[in-house]
C-alpha positions in Angstrom: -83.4 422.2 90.6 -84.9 420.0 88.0 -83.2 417.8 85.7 -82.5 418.4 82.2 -84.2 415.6 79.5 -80.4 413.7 79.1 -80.0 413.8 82.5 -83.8 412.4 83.0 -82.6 409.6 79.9 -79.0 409.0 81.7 -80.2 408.3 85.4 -83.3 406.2 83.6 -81.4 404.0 81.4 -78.4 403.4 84.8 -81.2 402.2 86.9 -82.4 399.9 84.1 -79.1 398.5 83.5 -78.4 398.4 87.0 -81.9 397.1 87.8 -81.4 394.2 85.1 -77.9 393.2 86.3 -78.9 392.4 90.0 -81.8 390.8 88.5 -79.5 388.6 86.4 -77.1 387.9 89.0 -80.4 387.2 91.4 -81.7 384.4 89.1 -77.9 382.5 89.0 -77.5 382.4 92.7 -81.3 382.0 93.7 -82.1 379.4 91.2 -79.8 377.0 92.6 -80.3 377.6 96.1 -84.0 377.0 95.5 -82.9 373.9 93.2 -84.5 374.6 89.7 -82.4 373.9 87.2 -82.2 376.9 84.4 -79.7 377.7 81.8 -77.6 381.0 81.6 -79.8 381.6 78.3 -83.0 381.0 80.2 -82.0 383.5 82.5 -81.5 386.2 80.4 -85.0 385.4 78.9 -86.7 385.4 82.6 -84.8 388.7 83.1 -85.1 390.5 80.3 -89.2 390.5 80.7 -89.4 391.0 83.9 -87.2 394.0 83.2 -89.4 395.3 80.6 -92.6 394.4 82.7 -90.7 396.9 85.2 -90.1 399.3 82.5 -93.5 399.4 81.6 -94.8 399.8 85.0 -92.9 402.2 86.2 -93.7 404.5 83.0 -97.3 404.0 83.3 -97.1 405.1 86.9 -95.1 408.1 86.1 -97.4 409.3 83.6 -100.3 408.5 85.9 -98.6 411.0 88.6 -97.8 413.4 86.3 -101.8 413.6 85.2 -102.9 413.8 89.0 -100.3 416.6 89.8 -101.1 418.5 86.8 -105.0 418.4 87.7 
């Protein structure tokens, strides 16, 4: 059975946000550990582009599936 567009939108943006809170949470406990010094602000930042950096690649790979099944 294949999914409907808001379903395709709906699971997408859940792994994002879900993706980008482990990410976040990550960073705070990880930092430390590792002792660098970072700011909760700072952390956002770092996630944040490394969450679109994953957005990105994970589109550009879809679309690069999609053209190699559809050849």
């Amino acid at each position: 059975m294949k999914q409907t567009r808001k379903q395709s939108l709906i699971e997408s943006l859940t792994n994002l946000m879900a993706g980008y809170l482990i990410s976040l949470v990550s960073l705070f406990l990880i930092f430390p550990v590792l002792g660098i010094e970072s700011s909760a602000s700072k952390n956002f930042t770092i996630t944040l582009y490394f969450t679109l950096i994953s957005v990105i690649r994970s589109y550009v790979l879809r679309r690069l599936f999609n053209k190699k099944n559809n050849l």
